[in-house]
N, CA, C and O atoms as a MOPAC input file, in Angstrom:
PM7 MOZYME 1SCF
protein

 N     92.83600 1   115.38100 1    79.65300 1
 C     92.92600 1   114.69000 1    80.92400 1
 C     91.85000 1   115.26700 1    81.85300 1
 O     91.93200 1   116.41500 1    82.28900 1
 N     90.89100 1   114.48000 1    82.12700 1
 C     89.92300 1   114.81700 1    83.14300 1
 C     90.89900 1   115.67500 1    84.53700 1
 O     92.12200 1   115.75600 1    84.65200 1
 N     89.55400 1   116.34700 1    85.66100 1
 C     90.33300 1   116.55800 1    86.48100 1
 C     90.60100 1   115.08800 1    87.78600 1
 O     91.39900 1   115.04100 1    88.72200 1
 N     89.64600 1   114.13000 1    87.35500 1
 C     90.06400 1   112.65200 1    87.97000 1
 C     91.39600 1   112.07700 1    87.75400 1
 O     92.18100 1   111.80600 1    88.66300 1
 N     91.60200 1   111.91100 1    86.53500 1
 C     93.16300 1   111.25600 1    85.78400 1
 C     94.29900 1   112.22700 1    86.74300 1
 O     95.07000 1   111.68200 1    87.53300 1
 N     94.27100 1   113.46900 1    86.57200 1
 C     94.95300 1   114.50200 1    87.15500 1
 C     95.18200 1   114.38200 1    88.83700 1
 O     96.17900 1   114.63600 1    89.51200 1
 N     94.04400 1   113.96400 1    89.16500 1
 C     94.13300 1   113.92800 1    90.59600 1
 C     95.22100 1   112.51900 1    90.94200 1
 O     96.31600 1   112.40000 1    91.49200 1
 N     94.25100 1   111.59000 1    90.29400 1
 C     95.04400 1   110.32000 1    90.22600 1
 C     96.69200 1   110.41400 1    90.39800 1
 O     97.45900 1   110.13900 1    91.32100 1
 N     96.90500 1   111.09200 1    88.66800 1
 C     98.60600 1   111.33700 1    88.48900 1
 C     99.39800 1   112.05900 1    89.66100 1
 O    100.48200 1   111.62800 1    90.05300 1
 N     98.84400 1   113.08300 1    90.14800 1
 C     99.30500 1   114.31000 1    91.21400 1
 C     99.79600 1   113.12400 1    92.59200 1
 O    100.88900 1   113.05200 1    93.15400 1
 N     98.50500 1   112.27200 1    92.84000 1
 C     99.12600 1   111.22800 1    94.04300 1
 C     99.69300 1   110.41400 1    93.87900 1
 O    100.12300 1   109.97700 1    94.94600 1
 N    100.13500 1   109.61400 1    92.67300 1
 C    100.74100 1   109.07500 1    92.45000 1
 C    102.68200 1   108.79300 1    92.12300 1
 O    103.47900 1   107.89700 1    91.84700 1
 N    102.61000 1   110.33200 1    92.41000 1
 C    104.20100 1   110.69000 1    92.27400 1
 C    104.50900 1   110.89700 1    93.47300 1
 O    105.39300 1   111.66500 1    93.85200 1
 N    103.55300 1   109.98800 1    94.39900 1
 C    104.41900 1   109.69100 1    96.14200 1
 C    105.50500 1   108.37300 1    95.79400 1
 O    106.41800 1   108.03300 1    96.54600 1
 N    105.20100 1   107.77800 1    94.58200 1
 C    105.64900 1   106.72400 1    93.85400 1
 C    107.28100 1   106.25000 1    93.02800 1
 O    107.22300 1   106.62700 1    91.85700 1
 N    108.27400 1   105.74400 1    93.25200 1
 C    109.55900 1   106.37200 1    92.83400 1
 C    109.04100 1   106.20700 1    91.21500 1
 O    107.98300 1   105.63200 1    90.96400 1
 N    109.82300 1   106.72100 1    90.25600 1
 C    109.85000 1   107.13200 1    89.14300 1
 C    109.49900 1   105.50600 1    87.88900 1
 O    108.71400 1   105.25800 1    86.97400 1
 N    110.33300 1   104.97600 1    88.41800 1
 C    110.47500 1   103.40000 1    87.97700 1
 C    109.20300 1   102.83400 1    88.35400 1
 O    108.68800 1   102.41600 1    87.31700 1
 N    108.55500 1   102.65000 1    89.20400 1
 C    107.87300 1   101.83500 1    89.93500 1
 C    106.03300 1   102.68100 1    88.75600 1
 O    105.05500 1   102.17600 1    88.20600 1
 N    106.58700 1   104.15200 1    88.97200 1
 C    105.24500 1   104.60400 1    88.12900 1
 C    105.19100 1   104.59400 1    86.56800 1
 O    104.20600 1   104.90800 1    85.90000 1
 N    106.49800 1   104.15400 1    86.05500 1
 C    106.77400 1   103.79400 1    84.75300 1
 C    105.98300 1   102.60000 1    83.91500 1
 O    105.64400 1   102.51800 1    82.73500 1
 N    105.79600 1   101.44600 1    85.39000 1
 C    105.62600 1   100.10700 1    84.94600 1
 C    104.38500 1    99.75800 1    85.81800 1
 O    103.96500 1    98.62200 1    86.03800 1
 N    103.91800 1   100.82600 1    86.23500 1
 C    102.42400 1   100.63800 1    87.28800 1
 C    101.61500 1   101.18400 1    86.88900 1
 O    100.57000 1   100.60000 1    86.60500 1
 N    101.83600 1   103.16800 1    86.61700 1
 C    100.88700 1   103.37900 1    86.83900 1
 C     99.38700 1   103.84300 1    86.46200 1
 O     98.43400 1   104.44900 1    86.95300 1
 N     99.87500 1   103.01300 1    84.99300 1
 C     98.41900 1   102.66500 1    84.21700 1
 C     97.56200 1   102.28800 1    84.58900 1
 O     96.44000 1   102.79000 1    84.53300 1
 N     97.98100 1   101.02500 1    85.19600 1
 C     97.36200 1    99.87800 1    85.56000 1
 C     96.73200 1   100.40000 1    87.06100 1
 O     95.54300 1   100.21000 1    87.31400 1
 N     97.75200 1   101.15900 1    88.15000 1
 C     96.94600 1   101.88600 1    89.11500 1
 C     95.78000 1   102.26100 1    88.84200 1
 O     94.76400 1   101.89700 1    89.43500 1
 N     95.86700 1   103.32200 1    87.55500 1
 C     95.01600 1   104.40800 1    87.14100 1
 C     93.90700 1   104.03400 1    86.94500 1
 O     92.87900 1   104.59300 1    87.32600 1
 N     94.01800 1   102.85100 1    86.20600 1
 C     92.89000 1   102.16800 1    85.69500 1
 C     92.02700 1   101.22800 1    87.23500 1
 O     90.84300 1   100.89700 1    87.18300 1
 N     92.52500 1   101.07500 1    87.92000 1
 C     91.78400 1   100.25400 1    88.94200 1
 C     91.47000 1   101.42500 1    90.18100 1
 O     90.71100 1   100.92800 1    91.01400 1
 N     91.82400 1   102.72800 1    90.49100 1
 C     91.55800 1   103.45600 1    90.67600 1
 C     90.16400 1   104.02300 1    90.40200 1
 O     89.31500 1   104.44400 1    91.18700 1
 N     90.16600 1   103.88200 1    88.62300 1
 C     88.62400 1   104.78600 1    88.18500 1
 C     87.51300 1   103.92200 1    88.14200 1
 O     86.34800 1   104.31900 1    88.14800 1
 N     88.02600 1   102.20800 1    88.07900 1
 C     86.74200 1   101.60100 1    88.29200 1
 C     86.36800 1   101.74900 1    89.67000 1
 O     85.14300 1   101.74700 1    89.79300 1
 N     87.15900 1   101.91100 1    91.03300 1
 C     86.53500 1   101.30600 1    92.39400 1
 C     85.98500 1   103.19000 1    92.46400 1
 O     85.60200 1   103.58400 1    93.56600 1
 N     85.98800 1   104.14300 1    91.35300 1
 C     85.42700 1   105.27700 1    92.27800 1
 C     84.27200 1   105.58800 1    91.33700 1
 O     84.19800 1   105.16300 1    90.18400 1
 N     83.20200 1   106.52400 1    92.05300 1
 C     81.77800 1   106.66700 1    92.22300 1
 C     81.98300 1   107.15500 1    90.90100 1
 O     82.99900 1   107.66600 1    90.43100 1
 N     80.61300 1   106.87400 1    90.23200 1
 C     80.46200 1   107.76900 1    88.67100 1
 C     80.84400 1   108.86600 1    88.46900 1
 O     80.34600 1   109.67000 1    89.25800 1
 N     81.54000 1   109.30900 1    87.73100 1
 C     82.02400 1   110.80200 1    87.25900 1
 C     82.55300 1   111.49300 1    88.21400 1
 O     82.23400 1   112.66800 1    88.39500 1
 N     83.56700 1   110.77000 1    89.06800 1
 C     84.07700 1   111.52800 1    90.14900 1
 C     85.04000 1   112.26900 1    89.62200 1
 O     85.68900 1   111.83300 1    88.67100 1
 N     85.32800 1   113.72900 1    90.25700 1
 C     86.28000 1   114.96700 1    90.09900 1
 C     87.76500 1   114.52700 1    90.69900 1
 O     88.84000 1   114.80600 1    90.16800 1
 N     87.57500 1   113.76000 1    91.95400 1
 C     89.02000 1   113.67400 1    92.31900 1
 C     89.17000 1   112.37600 1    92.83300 1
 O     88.27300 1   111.57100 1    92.58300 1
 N     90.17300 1   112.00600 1    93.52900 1
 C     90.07100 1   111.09100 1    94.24400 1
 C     89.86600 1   111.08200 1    95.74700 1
 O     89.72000 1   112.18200 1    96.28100 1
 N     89.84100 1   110.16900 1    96.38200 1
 C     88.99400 1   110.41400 1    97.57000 1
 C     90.22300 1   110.36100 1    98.22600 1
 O     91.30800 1   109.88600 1    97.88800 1
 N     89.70100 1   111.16300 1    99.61300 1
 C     90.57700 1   111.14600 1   100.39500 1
 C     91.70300 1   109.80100 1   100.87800 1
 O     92.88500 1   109.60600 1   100.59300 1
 N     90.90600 1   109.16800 1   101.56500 1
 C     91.13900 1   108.03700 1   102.00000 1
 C     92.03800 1   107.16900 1   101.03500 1
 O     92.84200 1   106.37300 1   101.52100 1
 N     91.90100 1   107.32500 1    99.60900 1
 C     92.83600 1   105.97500 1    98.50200 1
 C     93.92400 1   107.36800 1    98.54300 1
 O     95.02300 1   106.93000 1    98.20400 1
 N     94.01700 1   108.69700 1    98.79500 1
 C     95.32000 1   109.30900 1    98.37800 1
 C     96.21100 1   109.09600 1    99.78400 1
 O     97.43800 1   109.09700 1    99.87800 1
 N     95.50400 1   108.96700 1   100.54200 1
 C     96.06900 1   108.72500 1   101.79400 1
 C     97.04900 1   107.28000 1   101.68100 1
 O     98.24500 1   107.01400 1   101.79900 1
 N     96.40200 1   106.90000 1   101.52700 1
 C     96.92900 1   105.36800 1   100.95800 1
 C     97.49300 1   104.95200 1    99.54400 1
 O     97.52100 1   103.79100 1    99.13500 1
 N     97.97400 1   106.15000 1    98.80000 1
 C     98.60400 1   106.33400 1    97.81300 1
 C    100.13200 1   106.75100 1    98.48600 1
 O    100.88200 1   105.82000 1    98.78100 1
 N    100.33000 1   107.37400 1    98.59000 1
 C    101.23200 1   108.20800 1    99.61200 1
 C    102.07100 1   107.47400 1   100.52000 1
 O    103.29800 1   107.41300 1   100.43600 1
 N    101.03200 1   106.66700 1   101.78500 1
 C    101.80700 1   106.07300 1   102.21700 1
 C    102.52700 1   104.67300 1   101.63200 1
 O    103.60900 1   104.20500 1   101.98600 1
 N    101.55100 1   104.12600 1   100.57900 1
 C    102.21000 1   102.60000 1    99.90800 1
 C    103.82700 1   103.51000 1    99.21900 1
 O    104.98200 1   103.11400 1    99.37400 1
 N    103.54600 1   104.29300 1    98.75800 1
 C    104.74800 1   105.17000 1    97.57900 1
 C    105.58200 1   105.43300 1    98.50400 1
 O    106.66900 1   104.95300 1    98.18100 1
 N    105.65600 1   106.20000 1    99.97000 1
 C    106.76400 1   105.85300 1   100.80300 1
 C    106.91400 1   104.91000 1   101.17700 1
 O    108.14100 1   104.92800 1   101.26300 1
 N    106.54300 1   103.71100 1   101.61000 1
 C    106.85100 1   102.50800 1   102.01900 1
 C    107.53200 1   101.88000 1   100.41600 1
 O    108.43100 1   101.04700 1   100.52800 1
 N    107.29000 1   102.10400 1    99.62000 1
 C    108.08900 1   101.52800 1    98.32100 1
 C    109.50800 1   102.28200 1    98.04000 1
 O    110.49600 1   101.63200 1    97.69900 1
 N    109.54000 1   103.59700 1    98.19400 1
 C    110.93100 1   104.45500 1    98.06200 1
 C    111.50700 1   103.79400 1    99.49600 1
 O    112.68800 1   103.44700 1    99.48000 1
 N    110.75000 1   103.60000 1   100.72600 1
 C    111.66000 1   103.23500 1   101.85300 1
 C    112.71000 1   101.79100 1   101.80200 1
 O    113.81000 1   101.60200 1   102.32100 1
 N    111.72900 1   100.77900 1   100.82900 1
 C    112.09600 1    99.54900 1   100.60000 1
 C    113.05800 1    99.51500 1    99.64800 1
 O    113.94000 1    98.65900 1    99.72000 1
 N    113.02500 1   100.53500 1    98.51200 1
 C    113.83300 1   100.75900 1    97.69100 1
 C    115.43600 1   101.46000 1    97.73200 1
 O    116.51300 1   101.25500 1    97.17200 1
 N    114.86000 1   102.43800 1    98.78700 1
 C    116.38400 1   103.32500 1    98.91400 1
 C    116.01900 1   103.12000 1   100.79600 1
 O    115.22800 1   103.97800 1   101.18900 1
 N    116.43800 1   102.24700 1   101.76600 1
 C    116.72800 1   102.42800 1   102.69400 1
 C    117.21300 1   103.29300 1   103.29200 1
 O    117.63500 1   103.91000 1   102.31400 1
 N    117.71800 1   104.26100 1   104.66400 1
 C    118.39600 1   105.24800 1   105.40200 1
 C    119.90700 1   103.93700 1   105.66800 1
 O    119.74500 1   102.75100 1   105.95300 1
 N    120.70500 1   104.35300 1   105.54600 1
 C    122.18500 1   103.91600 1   105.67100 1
 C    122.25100 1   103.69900 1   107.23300 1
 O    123.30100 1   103.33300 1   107.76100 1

């Protein structure tokens, strides 16, 4: 596993468990095409926006009572 894939996986478990079961290949994969040749990590900005889509999906998923 590159340290890209790694970075990828690490932000991606802002993600509930289910949701990265049946996604997050397909994330992964559209992830490494939109980033620069032989990049080490991911960029700030898409983990930022990893994070918050993955709480907004656990929020939609498991609401506060």
């Amino acid at each position: 596993m590159t340290p890209f894939e790694r970075s990828v996986a690490f932000w991606l478990r802002a993600y509930p468990l289910r949701w990265r079961a049946a996604r997050s290949a397909e994330a992964a994969a559209v992830l490494a095409d939109l980033a620069s040749p032989a990049p080490r990590r991911l960029h700030a900005r898409a983990a930022i926006g990893l994070v918050r889509g993955g709480w907004a999906t656990r929020w939609s998923e498991h609401p506060p009572p």
